[in-house]
Backbone as CSV, one residue per row, in Angstrom:
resi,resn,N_x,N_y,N_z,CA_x,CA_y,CA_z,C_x,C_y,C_z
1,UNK,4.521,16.445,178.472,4.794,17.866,178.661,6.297,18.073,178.778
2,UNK,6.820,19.073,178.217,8.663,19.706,178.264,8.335,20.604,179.347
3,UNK,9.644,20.978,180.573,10.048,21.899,181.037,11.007,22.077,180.427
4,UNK,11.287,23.739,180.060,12.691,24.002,179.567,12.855,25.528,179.629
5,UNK,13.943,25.860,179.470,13.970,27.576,180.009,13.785,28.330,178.732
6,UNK,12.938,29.327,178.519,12.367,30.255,178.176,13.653,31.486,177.002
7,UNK,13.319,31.244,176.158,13.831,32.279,175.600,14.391,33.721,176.175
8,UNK,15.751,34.006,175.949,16.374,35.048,177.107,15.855,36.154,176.733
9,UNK,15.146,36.570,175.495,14.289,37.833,175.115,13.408,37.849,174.560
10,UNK,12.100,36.652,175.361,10.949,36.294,175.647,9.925,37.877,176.069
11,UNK,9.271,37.942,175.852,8.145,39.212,176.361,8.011,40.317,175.716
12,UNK,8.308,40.398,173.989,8.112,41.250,173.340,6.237,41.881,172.622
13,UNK,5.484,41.791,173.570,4.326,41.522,172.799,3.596,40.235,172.945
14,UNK,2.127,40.157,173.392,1.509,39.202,173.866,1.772,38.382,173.002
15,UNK,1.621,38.146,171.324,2.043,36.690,170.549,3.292,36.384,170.828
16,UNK,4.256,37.502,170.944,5.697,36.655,171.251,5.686,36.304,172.679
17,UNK,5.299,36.623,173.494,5.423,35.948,174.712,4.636,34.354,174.875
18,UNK,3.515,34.720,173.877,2.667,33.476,174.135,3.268,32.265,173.407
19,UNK,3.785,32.616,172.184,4.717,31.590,171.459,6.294,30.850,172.318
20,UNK,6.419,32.246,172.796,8.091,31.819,173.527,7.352,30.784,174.748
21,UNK,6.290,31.111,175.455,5.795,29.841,176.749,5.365,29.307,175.937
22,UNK,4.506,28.930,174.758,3.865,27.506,174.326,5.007,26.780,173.893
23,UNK,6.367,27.428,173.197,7.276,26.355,172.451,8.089,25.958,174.068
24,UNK,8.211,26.682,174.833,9.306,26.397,176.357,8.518,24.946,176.653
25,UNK,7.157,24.943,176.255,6.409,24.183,177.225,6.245,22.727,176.010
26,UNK,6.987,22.968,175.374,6.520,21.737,173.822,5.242,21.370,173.378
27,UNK,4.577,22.817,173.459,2.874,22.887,173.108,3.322,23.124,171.398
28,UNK,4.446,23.384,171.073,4.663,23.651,168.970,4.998,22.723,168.395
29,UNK,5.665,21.638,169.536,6.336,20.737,168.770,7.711,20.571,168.959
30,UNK,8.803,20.877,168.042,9.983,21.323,167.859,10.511,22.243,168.343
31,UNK,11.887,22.469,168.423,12.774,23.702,169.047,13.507,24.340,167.937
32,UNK,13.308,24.224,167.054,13.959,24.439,165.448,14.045,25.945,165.226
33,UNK,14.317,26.581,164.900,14.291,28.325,164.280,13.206,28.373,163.322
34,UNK,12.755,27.547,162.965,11.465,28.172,161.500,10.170,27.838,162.739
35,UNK,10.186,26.462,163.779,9.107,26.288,164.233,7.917,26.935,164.028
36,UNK,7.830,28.186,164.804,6.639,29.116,164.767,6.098,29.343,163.414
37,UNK,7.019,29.310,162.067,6.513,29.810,160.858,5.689,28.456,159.926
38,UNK,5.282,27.327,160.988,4.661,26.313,160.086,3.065,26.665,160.459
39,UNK,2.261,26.436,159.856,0.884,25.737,160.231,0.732,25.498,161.515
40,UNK,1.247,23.852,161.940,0.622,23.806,163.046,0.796,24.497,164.043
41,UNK,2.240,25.306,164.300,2.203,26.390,165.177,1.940,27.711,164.926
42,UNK,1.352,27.790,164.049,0.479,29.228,163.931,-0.672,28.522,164.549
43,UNK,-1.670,27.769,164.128,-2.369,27.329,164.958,-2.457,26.993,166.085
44,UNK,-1.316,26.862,166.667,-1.545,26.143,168.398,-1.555,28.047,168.457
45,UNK,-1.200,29.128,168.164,-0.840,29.905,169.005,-1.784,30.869,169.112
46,UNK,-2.680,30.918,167.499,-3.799,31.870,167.098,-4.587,30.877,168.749
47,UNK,-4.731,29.547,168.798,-6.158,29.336,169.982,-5.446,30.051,170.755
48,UNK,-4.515,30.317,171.824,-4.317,31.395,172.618,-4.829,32.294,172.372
49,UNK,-3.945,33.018,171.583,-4.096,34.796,171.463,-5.495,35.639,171.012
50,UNK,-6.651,34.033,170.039,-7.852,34.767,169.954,-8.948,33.614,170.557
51,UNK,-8.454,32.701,170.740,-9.582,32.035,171.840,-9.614,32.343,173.408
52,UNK,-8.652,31.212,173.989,-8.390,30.717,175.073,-8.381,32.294,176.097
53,UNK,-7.383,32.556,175.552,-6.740,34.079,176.666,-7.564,34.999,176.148
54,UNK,-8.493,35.935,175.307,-9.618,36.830,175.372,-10.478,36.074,176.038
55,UNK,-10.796,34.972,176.176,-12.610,34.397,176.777,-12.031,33.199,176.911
56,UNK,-11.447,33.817,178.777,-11.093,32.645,179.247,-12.432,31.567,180.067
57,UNK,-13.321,32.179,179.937,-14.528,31.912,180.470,-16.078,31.160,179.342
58,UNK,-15.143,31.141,178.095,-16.256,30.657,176.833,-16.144,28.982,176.685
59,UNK,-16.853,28.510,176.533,-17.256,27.129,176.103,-16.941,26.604,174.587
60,UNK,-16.241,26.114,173.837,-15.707,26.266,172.465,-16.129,24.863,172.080
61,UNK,-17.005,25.195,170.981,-16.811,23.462,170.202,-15.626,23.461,169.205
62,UNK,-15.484,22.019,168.467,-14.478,22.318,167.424,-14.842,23.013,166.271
63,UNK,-15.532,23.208,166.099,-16.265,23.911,165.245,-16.109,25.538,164.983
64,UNK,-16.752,25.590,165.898,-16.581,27.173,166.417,-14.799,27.717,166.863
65,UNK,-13.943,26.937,167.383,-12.548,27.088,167.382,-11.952,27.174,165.950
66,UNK,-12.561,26.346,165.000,-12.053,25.720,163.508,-12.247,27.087,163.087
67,UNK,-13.963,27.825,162.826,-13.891,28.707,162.572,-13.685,30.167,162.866
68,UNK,-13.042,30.577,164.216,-12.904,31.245,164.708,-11.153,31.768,164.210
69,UNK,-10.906,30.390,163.993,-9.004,30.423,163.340,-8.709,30.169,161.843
70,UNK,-10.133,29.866,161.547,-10.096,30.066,159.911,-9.157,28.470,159.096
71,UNK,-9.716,28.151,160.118,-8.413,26.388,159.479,-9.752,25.524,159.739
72,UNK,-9.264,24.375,158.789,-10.150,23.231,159.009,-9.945,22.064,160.519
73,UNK,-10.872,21.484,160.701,-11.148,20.716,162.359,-10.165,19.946,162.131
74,UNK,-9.042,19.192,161.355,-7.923,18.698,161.701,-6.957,19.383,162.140
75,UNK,-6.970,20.399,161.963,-5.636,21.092,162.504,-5.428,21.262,163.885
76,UNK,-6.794,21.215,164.765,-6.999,21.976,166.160,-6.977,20.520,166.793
77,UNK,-7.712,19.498,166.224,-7.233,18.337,167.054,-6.048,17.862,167.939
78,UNK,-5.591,17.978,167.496,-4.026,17.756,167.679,-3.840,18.389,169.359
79,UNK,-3.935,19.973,169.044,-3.607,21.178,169.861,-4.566,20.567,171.164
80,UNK,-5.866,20.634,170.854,-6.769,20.009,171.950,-6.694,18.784,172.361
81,UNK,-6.171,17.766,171.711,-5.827,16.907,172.563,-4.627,16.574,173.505
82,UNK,-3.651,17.518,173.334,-2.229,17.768,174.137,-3.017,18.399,175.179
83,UNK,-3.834,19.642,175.077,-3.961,20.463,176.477,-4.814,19.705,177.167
84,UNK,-5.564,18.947,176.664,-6.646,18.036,177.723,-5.135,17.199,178.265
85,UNK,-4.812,16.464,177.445,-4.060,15.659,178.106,-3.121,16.049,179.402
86,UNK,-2.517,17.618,179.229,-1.660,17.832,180.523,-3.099,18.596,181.352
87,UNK,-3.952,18.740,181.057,-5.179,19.234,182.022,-5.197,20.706,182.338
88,UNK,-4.935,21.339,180.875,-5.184,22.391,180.538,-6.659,22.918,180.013
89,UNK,-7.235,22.006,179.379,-8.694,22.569,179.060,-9.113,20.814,179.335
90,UNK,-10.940,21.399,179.728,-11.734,19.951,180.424,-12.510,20.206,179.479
91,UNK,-13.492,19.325,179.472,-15.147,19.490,178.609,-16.533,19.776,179.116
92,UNK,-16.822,20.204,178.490,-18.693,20.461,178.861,-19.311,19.569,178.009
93,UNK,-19.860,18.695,179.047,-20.854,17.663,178.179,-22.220,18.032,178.023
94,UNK,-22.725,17.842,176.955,-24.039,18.810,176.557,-25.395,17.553,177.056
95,UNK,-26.450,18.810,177.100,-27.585,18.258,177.944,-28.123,16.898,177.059
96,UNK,-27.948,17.278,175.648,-28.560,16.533,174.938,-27.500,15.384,173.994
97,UNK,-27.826,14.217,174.093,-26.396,13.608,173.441,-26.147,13.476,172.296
98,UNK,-27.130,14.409,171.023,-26.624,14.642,169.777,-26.511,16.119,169.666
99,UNK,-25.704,16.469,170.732,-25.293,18.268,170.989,-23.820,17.703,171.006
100,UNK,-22.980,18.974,170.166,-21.868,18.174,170.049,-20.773,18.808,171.788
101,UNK,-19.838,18.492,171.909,-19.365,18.513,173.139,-18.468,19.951,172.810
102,UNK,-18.176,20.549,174.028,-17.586,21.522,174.344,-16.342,22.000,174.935
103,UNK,-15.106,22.370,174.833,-13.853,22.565,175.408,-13.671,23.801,176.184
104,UNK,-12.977,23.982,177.229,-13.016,25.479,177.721,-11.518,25.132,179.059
105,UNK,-11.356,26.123,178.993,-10.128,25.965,180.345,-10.883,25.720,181.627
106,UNK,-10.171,24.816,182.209,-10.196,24.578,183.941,-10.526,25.805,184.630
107,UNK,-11.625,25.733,185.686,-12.142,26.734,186.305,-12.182,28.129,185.416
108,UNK,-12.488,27.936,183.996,-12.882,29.143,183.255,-11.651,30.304,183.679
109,UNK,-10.432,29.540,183.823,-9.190,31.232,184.566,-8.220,30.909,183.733
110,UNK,-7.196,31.305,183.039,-5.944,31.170,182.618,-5.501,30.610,183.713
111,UNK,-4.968,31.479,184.624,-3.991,31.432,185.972,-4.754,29.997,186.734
112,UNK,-5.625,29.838,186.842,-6.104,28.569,187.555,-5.896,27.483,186.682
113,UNK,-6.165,27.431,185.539,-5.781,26.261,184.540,-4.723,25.875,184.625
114,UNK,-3.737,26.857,184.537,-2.060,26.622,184.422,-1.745,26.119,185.927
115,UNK,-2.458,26.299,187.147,-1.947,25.946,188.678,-2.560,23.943,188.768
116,UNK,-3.390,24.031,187.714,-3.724,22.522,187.609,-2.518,21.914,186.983
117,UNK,-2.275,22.259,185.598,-0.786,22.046,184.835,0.108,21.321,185.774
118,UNK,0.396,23.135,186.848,1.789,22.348,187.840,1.459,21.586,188.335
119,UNK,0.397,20.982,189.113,0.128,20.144,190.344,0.364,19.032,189.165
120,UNK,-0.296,18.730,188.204,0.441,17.418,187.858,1.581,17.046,187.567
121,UNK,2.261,18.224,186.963,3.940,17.880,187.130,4.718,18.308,188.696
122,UNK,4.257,19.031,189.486,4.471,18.417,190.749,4.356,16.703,191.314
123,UNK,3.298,16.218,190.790,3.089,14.952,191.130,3.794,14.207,190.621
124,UNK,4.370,14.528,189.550,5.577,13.323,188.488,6.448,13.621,189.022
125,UNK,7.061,14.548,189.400,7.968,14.624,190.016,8.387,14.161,191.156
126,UNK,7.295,14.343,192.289,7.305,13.656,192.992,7.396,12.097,193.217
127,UNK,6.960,11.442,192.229,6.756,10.280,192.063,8.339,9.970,191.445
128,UNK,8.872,10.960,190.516,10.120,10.253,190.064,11.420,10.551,191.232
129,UNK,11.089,11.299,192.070,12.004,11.095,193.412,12.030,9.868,194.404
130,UNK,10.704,9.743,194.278,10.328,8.870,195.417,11.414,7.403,194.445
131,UNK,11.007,7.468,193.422,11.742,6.241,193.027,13.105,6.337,192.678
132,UNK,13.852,7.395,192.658,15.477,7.867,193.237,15.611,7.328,194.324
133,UNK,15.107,7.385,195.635,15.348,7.383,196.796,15.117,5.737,196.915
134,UNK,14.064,4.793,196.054,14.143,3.825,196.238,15.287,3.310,195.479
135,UNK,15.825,3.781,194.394,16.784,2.896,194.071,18.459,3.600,194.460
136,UNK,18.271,4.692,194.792,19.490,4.789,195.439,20.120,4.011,196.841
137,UNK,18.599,3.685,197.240,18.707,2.460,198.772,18.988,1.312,198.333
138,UNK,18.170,1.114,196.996,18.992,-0.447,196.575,20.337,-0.035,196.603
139,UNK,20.719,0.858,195.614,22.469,0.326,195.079,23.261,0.755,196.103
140,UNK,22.451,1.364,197.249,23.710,1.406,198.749,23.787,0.082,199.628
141,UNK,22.775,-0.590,198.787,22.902,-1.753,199.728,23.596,-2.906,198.993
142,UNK,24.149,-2.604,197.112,24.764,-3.523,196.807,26.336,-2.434,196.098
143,UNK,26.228,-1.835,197.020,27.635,-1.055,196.228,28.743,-1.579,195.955
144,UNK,29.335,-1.135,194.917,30.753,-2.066,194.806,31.846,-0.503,194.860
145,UNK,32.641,-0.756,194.732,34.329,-0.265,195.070,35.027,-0.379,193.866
146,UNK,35.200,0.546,193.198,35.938,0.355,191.766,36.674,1.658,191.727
147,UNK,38.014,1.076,191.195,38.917,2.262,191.072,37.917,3.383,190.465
148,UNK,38.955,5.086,190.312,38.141,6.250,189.964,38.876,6.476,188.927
149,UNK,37.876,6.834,188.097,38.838,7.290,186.967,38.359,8.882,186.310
150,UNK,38.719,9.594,184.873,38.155,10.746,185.155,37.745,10.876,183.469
151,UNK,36.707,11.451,183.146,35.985,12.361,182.244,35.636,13.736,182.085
152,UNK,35.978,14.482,181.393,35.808,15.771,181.041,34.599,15.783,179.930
153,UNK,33.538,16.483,180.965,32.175,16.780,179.813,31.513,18.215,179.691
154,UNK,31.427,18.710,178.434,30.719,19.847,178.235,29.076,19.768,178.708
155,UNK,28.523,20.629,179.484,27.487,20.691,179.252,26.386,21.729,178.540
156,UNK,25.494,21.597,178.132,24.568,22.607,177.514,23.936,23.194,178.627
157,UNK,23.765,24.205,178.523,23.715,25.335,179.386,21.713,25.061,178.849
158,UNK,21.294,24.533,178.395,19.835,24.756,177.744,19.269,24.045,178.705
159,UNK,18.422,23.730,179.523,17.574,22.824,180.019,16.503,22.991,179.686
160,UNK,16.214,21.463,178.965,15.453,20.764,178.481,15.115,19.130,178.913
161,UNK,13.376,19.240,179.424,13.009,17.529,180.084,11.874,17.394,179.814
162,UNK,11.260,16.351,179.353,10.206,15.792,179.271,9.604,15.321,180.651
163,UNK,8.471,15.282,181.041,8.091,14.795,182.183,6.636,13.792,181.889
164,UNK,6.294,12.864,181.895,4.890,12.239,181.879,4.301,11.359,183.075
165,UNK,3.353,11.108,183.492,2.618,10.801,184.539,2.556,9.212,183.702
166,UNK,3.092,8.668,184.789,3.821,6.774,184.559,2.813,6.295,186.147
167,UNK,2.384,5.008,185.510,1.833,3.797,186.315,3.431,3.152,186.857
168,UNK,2.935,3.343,188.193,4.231,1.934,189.068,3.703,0.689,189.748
169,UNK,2.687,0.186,189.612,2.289,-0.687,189.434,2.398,-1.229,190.835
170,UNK,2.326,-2.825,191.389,2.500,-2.930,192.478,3.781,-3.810,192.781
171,UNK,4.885,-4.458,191.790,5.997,-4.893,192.147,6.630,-3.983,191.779
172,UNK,7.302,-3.141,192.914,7.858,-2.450,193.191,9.496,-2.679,193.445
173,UNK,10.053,-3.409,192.508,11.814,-3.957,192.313,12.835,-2.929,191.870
174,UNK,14.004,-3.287,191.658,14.746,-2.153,191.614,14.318,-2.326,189.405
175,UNK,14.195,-2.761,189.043,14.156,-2.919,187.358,12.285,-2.451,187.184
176,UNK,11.583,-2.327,187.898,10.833,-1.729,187.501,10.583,-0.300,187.877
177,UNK,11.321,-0.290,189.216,11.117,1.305,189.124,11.975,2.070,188.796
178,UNK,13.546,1.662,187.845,14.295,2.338,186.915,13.718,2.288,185.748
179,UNK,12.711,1.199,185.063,11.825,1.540,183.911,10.605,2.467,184.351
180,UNK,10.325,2.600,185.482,9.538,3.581,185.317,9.808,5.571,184.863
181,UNK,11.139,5.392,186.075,11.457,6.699,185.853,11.838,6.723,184.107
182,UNK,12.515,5.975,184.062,13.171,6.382,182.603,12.203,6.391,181.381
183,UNK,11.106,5.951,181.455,9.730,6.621,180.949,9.223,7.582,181.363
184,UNK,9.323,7.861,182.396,8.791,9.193,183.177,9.218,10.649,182.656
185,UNK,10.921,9.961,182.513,11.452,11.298,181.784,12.282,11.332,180.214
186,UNK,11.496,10.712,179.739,11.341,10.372,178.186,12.860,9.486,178.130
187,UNK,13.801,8.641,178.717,14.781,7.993,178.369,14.344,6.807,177.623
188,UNK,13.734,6.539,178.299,12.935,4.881,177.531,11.667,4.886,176.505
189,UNK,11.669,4.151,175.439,10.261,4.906,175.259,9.861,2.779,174.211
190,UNK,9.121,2.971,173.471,8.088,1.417,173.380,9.286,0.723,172.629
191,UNK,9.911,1.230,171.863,11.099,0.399,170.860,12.229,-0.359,172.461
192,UNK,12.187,0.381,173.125,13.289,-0.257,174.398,13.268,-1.286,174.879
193,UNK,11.689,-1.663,175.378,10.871,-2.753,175.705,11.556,-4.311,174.829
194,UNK,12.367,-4.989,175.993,12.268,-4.870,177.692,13.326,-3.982,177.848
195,UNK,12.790,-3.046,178.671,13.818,-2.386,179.149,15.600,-2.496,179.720
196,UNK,15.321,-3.417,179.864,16.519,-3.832,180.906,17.268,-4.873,179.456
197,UNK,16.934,-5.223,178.488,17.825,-5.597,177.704,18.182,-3.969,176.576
198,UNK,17.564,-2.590,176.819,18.181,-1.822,175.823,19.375,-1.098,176.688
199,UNK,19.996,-0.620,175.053,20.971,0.547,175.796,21.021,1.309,176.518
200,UNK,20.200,2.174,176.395,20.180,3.296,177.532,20.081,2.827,178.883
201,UNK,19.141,1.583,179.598,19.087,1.184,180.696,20.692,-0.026,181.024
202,UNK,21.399,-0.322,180.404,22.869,-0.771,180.747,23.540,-0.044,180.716
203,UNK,23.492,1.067,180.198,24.173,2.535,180.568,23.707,3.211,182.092
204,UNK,22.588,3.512,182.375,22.723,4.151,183.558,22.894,2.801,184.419
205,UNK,22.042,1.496,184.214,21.736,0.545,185.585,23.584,0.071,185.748
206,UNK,24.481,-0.470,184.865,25.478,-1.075,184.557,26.552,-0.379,184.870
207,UNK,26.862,0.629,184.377,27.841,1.920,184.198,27.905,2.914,185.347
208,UNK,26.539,3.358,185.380,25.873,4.759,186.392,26.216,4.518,187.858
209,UNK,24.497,3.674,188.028,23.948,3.385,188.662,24.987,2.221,189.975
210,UNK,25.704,1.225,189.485,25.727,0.166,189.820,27.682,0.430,190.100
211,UNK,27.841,1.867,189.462,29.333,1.679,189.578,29.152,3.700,189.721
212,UNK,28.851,4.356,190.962,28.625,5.612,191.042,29.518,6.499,191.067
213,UNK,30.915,5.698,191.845,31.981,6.597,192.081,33.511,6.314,190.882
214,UNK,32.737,5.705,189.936,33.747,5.578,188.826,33.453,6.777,187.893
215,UNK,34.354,7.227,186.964,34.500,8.463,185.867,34.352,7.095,184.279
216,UNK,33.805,7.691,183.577,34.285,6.533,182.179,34.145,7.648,180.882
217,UNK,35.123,6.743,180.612,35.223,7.391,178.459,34.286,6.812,178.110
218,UNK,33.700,7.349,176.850,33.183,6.895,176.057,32.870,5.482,175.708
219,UNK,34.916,5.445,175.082,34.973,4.384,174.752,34.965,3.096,175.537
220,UNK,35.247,3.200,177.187,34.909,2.169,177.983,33.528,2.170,177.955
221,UNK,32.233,2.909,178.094,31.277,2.368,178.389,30.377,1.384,177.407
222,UNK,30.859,2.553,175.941,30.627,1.469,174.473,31.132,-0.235,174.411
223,UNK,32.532,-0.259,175.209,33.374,-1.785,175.073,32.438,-2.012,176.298
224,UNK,32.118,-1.706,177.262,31.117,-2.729,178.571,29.548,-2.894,178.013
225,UNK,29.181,-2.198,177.714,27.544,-2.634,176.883,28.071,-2.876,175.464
226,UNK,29.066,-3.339,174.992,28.902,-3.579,173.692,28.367,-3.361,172.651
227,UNK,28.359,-2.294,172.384,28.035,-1.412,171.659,29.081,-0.550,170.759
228,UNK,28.252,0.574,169.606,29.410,1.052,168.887,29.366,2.760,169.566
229,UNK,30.175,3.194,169.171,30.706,4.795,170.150,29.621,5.425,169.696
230,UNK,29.429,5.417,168.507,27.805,6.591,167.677,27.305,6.706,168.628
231,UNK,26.426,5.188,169.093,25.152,4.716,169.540,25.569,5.305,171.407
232,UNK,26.569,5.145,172.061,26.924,5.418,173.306,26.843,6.989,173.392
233,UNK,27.435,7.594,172.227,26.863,9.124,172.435,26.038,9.669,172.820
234,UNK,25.178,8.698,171.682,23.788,9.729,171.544,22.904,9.403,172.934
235,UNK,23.046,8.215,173.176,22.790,8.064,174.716,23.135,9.172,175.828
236,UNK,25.002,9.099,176.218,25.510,10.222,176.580,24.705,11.179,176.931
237,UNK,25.014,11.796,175.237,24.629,13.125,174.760,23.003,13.650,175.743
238,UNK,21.937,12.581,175.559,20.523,12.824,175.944,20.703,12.890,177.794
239,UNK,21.358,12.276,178.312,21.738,11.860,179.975,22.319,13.713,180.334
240,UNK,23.589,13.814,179.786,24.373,14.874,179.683,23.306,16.370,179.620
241,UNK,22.173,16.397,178.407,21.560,17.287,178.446,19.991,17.568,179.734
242,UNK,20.200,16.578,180.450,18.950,16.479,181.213,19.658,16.612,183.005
């Protein structure tokens, strides 16, 4: 799931409002200017505006969603399996087990569906503090003292974060619970693995983390992880915007 702030002239009309919260929320996909004008986000937005939100209280197979939006059952897959996944719509399992299965929002309410939403990104959140607080206790307990130096950085005024609900397992070290967060909030993702040998994690653990009250260029942090300036950017760049 994305948190990110909302279009500044968001609320023109129930489809534009419903489009401006499904793309805030990365229910379209992309942040692009054509977004809304493809397929799949006409589709994520028609199940709102003529499923979900008229009959917030109906039971939907794929079927009946497929034809209700006039697209074939691949298209809606997709859409339904994102909102189950952040625990936006649950299922009705049918009495009989060659009855096909059923989708519908949490407690049959808009407003109650979406209060399930937060509580799970309340809970990631929570969980990715709790592991701030554990590793900010590590690196106060191995701090080092390094001259200060200084950087001048623009920031984007846009906020934009990924958030996902991460296993922490039961060794609880300072390298697993900086791979956790940094999966948690999309920094790390399966190409990184092991974590602690990619870039992005010798950037914050090496650089950040491990040296807090130093400023760095670019080009010093590229010459300490060895690396080329591109690749230190785009790192940067993703840290910088979050």
């Amino acid at each position: 799931m994305r948190i990110r702030n909302p279009n500044e002239n968001y609320g023109g009309g129930r489809e534009n409002l419903t489009a401006d919260f499904l793309q805030a929320i990365g229910f379209l996909g992309t942040d692009g200017p054509k977004t809304r004008e493809t397929k799949r986000a006409r589709t994520g937005i028609l199940l709102f505006t003529k499923c979900l939100i008229p009959e917030p209280a109906h039971s939907w197979t794929t079927s009946e969603i497929a034809a209700e939006l006039d697209v074939p059952l691949q298209a809606i897959y997709r859409h339904l399996q994102w909102l189950r996944e952040v625990g936006f719509l649950t299922e009705d399992f049918p009495g009989k087990a060659e009855d096909p299965k059923k989708v519908r929002l949490w407690h049959y309410d808009l407003q109650k569906a979406w209060d399930g939403v937060e509580n799970r990104a309340r809970i990631c959140l929570d969980t990715y503090r709790d592991i701030i607080n554990n590793l900010n206790q590590t690196l106060k307990e191995t701090k080092e003292i390094v001259p200060e130096g200084m950087m001048a950085l623009e920031r984007d005024e846009t906020f934009t974060i990924d958030i996902r609900e991460i296993e922490r397992g039961n060794n609880l070290n300072y390298e697993s619970e900086l791979g956790a967060l940094g999966r948690g909030i999309g920094l790390f993702s399966n190409h990184h693995y092991p974590y602690r040998e990619s870039m992005p994690y010798k950037i914050i653990d090496e650089c950040f983390f491990q040296r807090p009250d130093r400023a760095w260029t670019a080009e010093e942090i590229s010459a300490w992880i060895e690396t080329t300036r591109p690749t230190a950017y785009r790192h940067l760049n993703r840290l910088i915007s979050l």
